[in-house]
N, C-alpha and C positions, 0 to 999 in steps of 0.2 A: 378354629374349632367350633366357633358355630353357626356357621355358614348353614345347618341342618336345620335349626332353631328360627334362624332368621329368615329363610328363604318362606316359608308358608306367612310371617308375616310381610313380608314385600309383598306377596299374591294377594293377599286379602284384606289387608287393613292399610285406613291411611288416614290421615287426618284432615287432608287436604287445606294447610294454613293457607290464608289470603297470599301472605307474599309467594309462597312455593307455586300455589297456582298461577300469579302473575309473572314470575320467571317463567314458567314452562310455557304460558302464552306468550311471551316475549320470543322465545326460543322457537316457537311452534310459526311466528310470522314469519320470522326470518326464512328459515327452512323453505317455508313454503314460495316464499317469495324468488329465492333462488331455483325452487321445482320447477314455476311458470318460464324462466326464462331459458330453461333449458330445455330444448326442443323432444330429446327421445323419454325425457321425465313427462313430459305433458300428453308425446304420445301414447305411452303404457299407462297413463291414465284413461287415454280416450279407451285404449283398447278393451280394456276390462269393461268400463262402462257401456262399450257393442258388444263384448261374448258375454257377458252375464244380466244387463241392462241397468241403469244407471241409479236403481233405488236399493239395490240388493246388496249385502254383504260385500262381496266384491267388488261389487260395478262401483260402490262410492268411494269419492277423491281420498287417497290417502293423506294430502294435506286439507287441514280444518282451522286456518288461521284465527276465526272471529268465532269460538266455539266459549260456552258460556259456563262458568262453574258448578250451576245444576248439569248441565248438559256432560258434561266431563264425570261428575261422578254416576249420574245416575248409568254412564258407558262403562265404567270402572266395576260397577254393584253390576251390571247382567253379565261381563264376559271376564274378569277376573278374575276366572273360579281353575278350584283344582282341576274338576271332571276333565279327563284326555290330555290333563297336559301334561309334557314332559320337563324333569327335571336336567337340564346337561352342565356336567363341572367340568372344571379343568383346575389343575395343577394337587389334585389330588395325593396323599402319599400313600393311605394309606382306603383303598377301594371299599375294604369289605366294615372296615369300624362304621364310613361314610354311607353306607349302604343301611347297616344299625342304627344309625342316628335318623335318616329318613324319615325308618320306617317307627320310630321313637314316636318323632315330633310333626309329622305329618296328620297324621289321626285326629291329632288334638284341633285342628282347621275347623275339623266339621263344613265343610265344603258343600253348600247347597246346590244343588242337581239341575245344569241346564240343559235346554233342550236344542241340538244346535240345531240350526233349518240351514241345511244343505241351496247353495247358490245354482240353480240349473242353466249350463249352459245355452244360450239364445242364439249367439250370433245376430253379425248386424253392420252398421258402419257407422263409426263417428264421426264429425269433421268441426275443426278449430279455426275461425279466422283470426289470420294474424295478415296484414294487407302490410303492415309494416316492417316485414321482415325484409321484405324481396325473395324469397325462397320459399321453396317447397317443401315439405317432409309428409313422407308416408311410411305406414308399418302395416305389414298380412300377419294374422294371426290365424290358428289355428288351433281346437281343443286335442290333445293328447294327453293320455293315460300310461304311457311309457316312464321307465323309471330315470332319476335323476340320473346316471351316469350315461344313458343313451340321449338323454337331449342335449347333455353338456356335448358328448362327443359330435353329435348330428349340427351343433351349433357351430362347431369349430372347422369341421367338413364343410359347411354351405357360407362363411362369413369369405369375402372376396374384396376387392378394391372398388367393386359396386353396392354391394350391400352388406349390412351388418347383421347376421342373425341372434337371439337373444332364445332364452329356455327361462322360465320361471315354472310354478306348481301347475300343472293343470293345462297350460299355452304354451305354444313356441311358433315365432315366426320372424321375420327380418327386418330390417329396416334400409332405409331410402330418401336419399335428399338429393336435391336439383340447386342449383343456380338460378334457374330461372322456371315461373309457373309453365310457360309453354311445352318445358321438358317433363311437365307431372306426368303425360299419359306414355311415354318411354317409358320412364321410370314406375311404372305400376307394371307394363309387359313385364318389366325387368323381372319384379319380386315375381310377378306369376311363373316368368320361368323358374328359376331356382326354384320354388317349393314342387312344383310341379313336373320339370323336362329335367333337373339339375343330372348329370353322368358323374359318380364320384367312383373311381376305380380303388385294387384294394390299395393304393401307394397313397391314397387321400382319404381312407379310413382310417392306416393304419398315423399316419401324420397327423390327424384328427387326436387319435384317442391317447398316442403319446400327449398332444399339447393339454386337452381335456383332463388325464391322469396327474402332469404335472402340478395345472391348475389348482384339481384338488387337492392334492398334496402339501404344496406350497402354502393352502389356506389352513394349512392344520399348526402352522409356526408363523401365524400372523395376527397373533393376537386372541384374549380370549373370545371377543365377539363372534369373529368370524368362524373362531373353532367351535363354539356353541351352536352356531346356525349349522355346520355340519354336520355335529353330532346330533343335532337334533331331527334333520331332514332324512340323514339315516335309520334312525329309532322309528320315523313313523312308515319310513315306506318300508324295513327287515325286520325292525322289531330288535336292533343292536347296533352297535359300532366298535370299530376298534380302526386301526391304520389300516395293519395289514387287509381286512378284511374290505376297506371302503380300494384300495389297491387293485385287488381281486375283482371285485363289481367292476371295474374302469377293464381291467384284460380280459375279460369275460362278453365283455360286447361284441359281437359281430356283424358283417355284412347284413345277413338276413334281420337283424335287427333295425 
């Protein structure tokens, strides 16, 4: 019951104790350390840092192993404000009391006004050496403005026993690994045909947007995490959520889409 009360203070205030910050860097190396050695984490790092360029909002590495206490709060005071953000609960009982109390204890934040500076897409290429691997990995990205349910579907249409395609905010494109460097320039033909020549007929849309449907679905009884990032990705691109409704978006795609 006061999940309403509490939440504007998680957003906004913190104390930041010595030891809590030294857990969260202890936690933050690790993480990262496991990002590095995992090849398609390190490519959707490069990626963002070639479509948006490597200083901007997006472009920088989601892992900050060696980030410093000022440096952590003074990222905390510019971007964990209320302005645009959304609030998503689960296990609710009672909607419309939750909805009261919000609008209660929300006000009282007083929430100072940022101003966000918009990432513009660049495009570009980034490249990683690793000479110790023995292998290759590549990934094509591309900018898209299409909604969440069309790139999940268009992701599950073009992923094959060659390449893996991925959808995130803003990109979608595939990925591609080799055995050996010599096979890197196949394997870039490769991605070029799928995004480009791929022939999906309707028996591989429709195969598609059941698996893409269930996907979603399935993320709605996997936990609060996972159902918060859906309800949240709904509210920002319809402006709502509910099951049936995120259901409806998935049967609603089409071919011409």
């Amino acid at each position: 019951e006061n999940t309403a009360w509490v939440a504007p203070l998680l957003a906004l205030t913190s104390g930041f104790e010595k030891w809590d910050v030294r857990d969260a860097l202890d936690l933050a190396s690790k993480e990262s350390a496991e990002a590095k050695s995992n090849a398609m984490v390190s490519l959707t790092d490069q990626i963002y840092a070639a479509a948006y360029g490597p200083q901007s909002s997006l472009g920088r590495s989601y892992y900050t192993p060696n980030a410093s206490r000022s440096s952590i709060v003074s990222f905390r005071e510019r971007t964990y404000t209320l302005n645009g953000a959304v609030l998503a609960a689960t296990g609710i009982a009672d909607h419309e009391a939750f909805v009261r109390m919000v609008e209660e204890e929300f006000p009282q934040a007083s929430p100072p006004k940022v101003d966000v500076v918009a990432s513009p897409y660049l495009a570009g290429e980034a490249r990683l050496d690793a000479p110790g691997t023995g292998c290759t990995h590549l990934a094509l990205a591309f900018s898209t403005t299409v909604s969440s349910p069309v790139s999940n579907v268009l992701k599950h249409a073009l992923s094959s026993t060659q390449v893996t395609a991925f959808a995130s905010k803003g990109l979608f494109g595939v990925y591609a690994g080799t055995s050996s460097p010599s096979e890197a320039s196949a394997a870039v033909d490769t991605l070029s045909n799928v995004v480009t020549s791929a022939s999906l007929s309707s028996d591989d849309i429709a195969k598609a947007k059941a698996a893409a449907k269930s996907e979603a679905l399935a993320s709605l009884s996997s936990g609060s995490k996972m159902l918060a990032d859906v309800m949240t990705s709904s509210i920002l691109e319809s402006c709502t959520f509910s099951p049936s409704g995120l259901s409806e978006s998935y049967d609603a795609v089409s071919e011409g889409d």
